[in-house]
C-alpha positions as CSV (number, residue, x, y, z in Angstrom):
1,X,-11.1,-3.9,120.3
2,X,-12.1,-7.4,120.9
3,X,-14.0,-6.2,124.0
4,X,-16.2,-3.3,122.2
5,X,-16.5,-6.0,119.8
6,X,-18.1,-8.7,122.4
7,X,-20.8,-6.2,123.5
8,X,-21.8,-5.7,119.8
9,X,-22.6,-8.7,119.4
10,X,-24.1,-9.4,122.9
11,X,-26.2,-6.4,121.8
12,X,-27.3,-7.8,118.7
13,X,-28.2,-11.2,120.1
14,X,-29.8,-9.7,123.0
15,X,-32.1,-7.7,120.5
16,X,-32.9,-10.7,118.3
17,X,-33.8,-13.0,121.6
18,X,-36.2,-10.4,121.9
19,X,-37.6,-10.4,118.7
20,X,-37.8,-14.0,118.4
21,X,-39.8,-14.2,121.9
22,X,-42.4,-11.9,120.7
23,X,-43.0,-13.9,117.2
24,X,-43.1,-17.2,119.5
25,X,-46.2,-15.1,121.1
26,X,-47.6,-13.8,119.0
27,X,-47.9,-17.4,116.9
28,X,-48.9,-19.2,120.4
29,X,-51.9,-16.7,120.5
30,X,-52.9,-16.9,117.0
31,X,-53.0,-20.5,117.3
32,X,-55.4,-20.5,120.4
33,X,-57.7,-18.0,118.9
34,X,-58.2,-20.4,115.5
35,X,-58.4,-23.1,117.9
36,X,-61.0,-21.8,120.0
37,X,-63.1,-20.5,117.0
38,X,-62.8,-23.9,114.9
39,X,-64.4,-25.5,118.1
40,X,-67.4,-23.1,118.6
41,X,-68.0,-23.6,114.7
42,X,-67.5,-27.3,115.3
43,X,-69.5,-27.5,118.2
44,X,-72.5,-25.5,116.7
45,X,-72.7,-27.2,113.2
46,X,-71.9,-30.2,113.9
47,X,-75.4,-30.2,116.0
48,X,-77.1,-29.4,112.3
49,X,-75.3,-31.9,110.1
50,X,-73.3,-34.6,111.8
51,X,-69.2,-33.8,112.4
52,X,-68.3,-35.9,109.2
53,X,-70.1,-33.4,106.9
54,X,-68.0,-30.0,106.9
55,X,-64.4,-28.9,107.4
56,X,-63.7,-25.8,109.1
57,X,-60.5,-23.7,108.6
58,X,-59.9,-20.8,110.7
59,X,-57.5,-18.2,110.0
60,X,-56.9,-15.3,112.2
61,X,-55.2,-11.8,111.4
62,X,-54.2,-9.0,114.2
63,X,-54.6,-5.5,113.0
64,X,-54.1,-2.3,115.1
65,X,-56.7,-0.5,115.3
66,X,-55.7,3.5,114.8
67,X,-52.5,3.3,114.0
């Protein structure tokens, strides 16, 4: 009993490992992406009206697309 009951759980751990390393991801991307936008904003206003001036907030959604 105790054995079947060890692989259960190994199971369920191994499945939320899983889970938790694709969140990680997909935060770590979204978090580049806003990064990389707020810079080109940044870079390209900036020029206009002095970097003091403006704040820029990014935030970035994925979608699927067809499904």
């Amino acid at each position: 009993m105790t054995n079947k009951l060890a692989r259960y759980f190994l199971l369920i751990l191994t499945i939320c490992t899983l889970l938790w390393n694709q969140q990680i991801n997909y935060l770590s991307q979204k978090i580049a992406i806003e990064k990389a936008y707020r810079e080109k904003v940044e870079a390209a206003v900036s020029r206009l009206i002095g970097i003091e001036k403006f704040i820029v907030s990014v935030t970035v959604e994925f979608s699927t697309v067809g499904g």
